[in-house]
TISELUM-82597 format. One record per atom (N, C-alpha, C, O, CB): x, y, z; residue in three letters. Coordinates in steps of 0.1 Angstrom, whole numbers, plus 5000, padded with zeros to 4 digits. Glycine has a CB too. Layout:
N
XYZALA;...
! end
This chain:
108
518044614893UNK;517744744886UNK;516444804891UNK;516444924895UNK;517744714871UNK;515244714889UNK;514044834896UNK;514244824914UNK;513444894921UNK;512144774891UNK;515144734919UNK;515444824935UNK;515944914934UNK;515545004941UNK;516344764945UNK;516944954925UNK;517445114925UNK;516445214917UNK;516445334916UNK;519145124917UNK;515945164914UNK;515045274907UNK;513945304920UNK;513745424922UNK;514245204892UNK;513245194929UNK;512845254936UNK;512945304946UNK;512045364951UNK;512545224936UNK;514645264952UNK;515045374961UNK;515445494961UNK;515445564971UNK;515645344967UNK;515945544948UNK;515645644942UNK;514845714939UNK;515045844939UNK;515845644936UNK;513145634934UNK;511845724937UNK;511545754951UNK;510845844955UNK;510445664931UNK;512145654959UNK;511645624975UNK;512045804978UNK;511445904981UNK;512845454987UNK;513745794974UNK;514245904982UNK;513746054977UNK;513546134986UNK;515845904981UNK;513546094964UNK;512746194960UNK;511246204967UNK;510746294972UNK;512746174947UNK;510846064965UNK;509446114977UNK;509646194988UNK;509246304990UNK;508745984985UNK;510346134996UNK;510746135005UNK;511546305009UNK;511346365020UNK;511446005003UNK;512246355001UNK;512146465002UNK;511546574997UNK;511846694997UNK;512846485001UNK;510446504993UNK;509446604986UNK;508546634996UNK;508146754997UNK;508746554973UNK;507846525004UNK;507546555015UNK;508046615027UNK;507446715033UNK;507146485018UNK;509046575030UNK;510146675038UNK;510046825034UNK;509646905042UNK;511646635035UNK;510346845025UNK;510146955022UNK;508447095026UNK;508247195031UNK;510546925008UNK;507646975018UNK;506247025015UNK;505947025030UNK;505147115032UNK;505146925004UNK;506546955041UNK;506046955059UNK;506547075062UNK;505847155069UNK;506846845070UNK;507847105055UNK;508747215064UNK;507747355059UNK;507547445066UNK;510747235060UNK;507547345050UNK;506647475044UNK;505347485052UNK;505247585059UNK;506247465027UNK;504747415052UNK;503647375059UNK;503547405076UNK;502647455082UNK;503347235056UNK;504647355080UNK;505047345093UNK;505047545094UNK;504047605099UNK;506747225095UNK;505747605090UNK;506347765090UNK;505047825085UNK;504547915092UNK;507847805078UNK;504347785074UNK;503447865073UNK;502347875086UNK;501947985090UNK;502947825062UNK;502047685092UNK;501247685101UNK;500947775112UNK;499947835115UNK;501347595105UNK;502747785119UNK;502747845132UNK;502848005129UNK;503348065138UNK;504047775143UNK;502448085116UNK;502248225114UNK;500748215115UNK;500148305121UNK;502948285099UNK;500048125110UNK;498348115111UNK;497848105126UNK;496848165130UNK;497747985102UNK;498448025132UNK;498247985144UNK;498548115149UNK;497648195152UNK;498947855149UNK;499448145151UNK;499848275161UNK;498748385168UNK;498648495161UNK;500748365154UNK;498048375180UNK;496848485180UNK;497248585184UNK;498248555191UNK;495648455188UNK;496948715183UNK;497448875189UNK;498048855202UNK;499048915204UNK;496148985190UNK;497448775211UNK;497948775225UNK;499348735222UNK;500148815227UNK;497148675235UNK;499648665217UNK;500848585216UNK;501748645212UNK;502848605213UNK;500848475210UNK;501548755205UNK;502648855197UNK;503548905205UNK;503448915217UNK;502148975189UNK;504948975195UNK;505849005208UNK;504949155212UNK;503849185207UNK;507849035203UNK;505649215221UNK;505149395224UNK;505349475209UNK;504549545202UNK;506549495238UNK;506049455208UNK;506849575197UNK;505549525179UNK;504949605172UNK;509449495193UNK;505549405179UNK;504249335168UNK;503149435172UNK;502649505164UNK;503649145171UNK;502949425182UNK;501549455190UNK;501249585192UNK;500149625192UNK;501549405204UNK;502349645193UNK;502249825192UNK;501949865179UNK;501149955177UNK;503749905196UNK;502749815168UNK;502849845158UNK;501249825149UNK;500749925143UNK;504049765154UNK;500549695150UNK;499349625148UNK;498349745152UNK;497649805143UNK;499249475157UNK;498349785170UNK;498049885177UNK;497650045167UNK;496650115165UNK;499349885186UNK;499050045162UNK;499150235160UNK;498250195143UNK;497350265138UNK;501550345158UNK;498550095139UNK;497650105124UNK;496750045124UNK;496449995113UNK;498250045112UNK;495850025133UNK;494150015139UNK;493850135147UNK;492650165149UNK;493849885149UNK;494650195152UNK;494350375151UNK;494350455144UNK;493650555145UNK;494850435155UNK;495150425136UNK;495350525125UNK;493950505114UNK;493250585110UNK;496950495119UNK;494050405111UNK;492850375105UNK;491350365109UNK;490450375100UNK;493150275101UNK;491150355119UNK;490050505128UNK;489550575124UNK;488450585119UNK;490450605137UNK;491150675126UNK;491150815124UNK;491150835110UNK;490550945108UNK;492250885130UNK;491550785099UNK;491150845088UNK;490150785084UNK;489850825073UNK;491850855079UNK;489650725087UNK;488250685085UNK;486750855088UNK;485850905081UNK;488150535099UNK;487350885105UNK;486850965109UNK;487051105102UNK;486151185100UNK;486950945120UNK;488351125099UNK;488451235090UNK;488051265076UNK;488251365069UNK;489451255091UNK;487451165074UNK;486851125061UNK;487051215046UNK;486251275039UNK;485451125065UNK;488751195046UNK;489251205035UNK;490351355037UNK;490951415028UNK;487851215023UNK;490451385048UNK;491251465052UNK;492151455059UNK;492051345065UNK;490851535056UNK;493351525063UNK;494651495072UNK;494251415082UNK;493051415084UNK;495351615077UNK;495051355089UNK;494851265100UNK;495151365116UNK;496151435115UNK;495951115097UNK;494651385123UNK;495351485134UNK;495551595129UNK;496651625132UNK;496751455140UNK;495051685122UNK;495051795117UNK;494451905124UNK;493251925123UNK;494551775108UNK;495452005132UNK;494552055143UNK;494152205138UNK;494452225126UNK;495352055158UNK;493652285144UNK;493052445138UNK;494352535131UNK;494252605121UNK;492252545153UNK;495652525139UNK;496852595131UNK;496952545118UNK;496652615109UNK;498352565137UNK;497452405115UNK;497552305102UNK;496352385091UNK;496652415079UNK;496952115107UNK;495052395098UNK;494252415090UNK;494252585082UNK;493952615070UNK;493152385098UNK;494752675095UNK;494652795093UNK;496052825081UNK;495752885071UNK;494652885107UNK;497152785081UNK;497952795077UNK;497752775063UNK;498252845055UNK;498652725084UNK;496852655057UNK;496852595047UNK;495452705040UNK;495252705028UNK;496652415049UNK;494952745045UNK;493852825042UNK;494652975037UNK;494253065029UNK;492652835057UNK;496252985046UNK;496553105044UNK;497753125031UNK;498153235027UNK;496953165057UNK;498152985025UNK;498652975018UNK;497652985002UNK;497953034991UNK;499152865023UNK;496452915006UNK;495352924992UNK;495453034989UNK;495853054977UNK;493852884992UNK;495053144997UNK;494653274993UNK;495853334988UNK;495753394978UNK;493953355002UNK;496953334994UNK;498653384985UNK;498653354970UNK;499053424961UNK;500253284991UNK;498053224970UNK;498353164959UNK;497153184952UNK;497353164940UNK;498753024960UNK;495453244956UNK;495053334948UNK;495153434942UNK;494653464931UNK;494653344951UNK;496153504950UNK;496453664948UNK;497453654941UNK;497653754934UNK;496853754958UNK;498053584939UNK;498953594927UNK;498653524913UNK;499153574903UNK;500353544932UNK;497853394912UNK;497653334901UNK;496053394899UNK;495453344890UNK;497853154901UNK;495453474905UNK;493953504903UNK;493053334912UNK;493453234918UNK;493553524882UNK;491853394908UNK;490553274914UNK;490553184908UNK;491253144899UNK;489053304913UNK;489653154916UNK;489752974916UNK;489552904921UNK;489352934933UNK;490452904917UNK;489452764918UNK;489352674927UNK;490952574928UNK;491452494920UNK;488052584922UNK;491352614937UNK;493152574934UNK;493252454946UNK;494352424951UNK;494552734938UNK;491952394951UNK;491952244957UNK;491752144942UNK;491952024941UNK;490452234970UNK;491152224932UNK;491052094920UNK;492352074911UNK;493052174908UNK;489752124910UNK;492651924905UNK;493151904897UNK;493452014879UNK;492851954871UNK;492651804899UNK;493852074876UNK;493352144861UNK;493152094851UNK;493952014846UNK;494152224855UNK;492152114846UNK;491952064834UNK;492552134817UNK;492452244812UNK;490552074834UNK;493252014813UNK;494252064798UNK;493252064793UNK;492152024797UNK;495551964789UNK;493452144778UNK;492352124770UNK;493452164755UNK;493652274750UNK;490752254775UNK;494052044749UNK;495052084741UNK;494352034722UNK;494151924717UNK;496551994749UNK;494252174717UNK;493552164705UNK;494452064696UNK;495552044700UNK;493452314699UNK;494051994684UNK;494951924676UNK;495752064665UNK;495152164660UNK;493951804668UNK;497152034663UNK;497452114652UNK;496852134636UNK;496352034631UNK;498752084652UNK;496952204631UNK;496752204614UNK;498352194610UNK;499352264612UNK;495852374606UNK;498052064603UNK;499352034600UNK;499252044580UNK;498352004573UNK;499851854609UNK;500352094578UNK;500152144559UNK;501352064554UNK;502452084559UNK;500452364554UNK;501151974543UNK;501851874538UNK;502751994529UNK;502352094522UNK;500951734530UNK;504151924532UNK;505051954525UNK;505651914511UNK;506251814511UNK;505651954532UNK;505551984497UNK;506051884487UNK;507651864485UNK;508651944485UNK;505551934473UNK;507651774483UNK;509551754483UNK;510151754468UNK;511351734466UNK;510051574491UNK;
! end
């Protein structure tokens, strides 16, 4: 009776470590992996979003590649949208400003 009991703990060990290796094992060789080693397509991709992140860095808080048309365009849209809603500042969020009601109890 406790031989089967312990080849029964034996074999749950036993795949418990098996298991806990194979995880270990898959996780390892993603840690290990250095940039060189990546496929092309990893590498381009890795590539364009360490550029990109550059550049908005450098644009510091503005479109990314945003060239003088983009700009003029959007400048020519604000003022449309002056002239018809009036002045402003129509780059800011608006502010609600919503009073509480007077509410009058009703007798039943």
């Amino acid at each position: 009776m406790a031989l089967h009991k312990l080849f029964r703990l034996s074999s749950l060990f036993r795949s418990a470590v098996s298991l806990t290796l194979r995880r270990n094992f898959g996780l390892s060789a993603v840690l290990f992996n250095r940039a060189k080693d990546l496929d092309p397509i990893q590498k381009l991709f890795l590539d364009k979003i360490r550029d990109y992140s550059t550049k908005s860095k450098a644009a510091a808080g503005g479109i990314v590649d945003a060239g003088p048309s983009y700009e003029k365009g959007v400048s020519e849209e604000i003022t449309k949208l002056q002239r018809l809603y009036g002045t402003g500042d129509l780059t800011k969020f608006p502010d609600f400003k919503f009073t509480e009601p007077q509410l009058q109890e009703v007798a039943k």
